[in-house]
C-alpha positions in Angstrom: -6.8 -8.3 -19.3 -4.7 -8.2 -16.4 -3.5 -4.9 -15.0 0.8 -6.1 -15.5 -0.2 -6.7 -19.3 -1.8 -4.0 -19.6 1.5 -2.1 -18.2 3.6 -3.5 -20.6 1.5 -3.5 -23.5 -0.1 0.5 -23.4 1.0 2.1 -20.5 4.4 1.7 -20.9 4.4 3.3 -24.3 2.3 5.9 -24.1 4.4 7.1 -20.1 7.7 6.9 -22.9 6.0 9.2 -25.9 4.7 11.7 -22.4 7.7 11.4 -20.3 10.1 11.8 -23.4 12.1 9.0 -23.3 14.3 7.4 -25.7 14.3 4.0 -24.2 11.3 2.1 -23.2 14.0 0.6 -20.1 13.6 4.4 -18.6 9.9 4.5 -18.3 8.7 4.2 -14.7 7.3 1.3 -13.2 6.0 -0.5 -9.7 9.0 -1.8 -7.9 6.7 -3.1 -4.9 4.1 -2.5 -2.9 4.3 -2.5 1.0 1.9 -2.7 3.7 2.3 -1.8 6.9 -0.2 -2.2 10.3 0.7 -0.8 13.7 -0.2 -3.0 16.7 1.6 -0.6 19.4 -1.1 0.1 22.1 -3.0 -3.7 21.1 0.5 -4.6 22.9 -0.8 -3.0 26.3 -4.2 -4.4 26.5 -3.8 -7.6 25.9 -0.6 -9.0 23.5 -2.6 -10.9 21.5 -2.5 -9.9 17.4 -2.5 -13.0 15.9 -6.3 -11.6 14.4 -4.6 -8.7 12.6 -2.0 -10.8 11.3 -4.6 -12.9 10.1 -6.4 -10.2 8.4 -3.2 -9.1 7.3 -2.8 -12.3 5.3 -6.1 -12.0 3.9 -5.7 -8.6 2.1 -2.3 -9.1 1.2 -2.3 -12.8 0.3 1.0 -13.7 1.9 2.0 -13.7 5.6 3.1 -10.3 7.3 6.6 -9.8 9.0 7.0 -9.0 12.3 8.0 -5.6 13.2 9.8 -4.9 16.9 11.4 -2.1 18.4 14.5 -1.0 17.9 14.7 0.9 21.1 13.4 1.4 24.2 11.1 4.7 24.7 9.7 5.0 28.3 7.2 8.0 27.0 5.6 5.6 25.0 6.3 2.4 27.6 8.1 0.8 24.6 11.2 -1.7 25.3 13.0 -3.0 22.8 11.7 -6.3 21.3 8.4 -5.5 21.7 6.2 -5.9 18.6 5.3 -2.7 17.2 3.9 -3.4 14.0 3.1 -6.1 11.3 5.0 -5.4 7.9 4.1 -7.2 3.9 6.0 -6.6 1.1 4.5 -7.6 -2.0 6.6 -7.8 -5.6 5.7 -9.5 -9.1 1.7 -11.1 -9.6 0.5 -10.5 -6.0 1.8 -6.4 -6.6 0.0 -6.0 -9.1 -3.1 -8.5 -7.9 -3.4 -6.2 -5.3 -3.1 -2.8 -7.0 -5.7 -3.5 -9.4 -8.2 -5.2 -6.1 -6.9 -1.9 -4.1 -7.9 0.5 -7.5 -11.2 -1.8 -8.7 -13.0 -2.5 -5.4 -11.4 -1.2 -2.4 -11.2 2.4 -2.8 -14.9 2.9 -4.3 -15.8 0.9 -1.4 -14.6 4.1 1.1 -17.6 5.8 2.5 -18.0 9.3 0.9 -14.7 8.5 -1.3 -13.5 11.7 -3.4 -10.3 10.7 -4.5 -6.7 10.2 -3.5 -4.7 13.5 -2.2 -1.6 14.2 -4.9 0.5 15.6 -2.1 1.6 12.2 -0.3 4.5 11.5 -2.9 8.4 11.7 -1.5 10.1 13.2 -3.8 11.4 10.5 -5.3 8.0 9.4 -6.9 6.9 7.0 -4.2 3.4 7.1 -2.9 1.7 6.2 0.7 -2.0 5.9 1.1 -3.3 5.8 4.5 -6.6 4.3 5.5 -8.4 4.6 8.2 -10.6 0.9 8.3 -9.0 -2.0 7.1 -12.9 -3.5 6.7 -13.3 -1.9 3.2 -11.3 -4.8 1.9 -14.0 -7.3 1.0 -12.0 -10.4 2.6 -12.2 -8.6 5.8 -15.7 -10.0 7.6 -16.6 -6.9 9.4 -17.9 -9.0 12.2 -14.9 -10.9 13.1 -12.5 -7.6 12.8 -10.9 -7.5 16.5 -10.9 -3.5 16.2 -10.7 -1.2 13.4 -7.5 -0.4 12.7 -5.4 1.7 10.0 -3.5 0.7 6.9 -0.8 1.9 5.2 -0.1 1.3 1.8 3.6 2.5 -0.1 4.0 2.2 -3.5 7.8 2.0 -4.3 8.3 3.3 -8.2 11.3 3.6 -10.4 10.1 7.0 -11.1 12.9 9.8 -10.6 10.4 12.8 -9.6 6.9 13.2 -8.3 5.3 13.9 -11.8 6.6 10.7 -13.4 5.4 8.4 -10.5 2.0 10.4 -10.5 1.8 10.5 -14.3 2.6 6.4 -13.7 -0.1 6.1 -11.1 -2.5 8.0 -12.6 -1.9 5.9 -15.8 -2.9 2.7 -13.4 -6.1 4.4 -13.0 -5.8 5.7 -9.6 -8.7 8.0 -8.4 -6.3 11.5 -8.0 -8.0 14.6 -6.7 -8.4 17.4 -9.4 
């Protein structure tokens, strides 16, 4: 069974009966998922990141967004319009696609993995994940990776509070610290 069906079959009724919620329209659920790549100092060496984006597209299953700079910053020998970053925001079957690739294989795949840290939340019940190596996707061919470069991966809830998007998360089956 898919991870979405699952959601709205089980989870969903058993994060209403937990949370205390008199309507099943209050319970917390994914809004999206976004994934962001920086390609700042790639821009110095040699402006070239059509190999990211490709790899981008290959974990995420839809083609990233250019990022640029908003402004200049001579300490960092930024100007504005330079590319800064690639960008994918993912909704609906690929969300949830993704999650369950990201939960299933990906994170087991992290060299001495011990779980997630509980202390990335916002506030508001959102979630980033950062990763160091983009190569523990399995779509990623480890050979053809330009250079190993960092992920990170925002899950965007409904939830109102960090409990009710980690009781959410954790209902998904992510691997939380004790």
């Amino acid at each position: 069974m898919k991870l979405k069906e699952i959601y709205q079959k089980e989870i969903a009724k058993k994060l209403q009966t937990e949370l205390c919620l008199t309507n099943i329209w209050q319970v917390p659920h994914l809004r999206c998922v976004k994934v962001n790549l920086g390609i700042g100092s790639l821009m110095k060496e040699s402006k070239d990141y059509s190999g990211l984006e490709k790899n981008l597209a290959l974990i995420t299953g839809q083609k990233p967004a250019l990022r640029r700079a908003h402004k200049s910053i001579s300490n960092f020998k930024l100007r504005k319009g330079m590319p800064v970053g690639l960008m994918v925001t993912l909704r609906g079957e690929r969300m949830f696609d993704f999650v369950e690739r990201l939960i299933g294989v990906v994170l087991p795949r992290i060299r001495d993995f011990r779980g997630i840290s509980k202390r990335s939340f916002d506030g508001r019940g959102n979630y980033s994940l950062g990763m160091h190596d983009q190569s523990v996707f399995p779509e990623i061919n480890p050979d053809e990776a330009v250079k190993n470069r960092g992920l990170e991966i925002t899950f965007v809830t409904t939830a109102q509070t960090n409990e009710a998007g980690e009781k959410l998360l954790s209902a998904f089956g992510f691997p939380f610290k004790k």
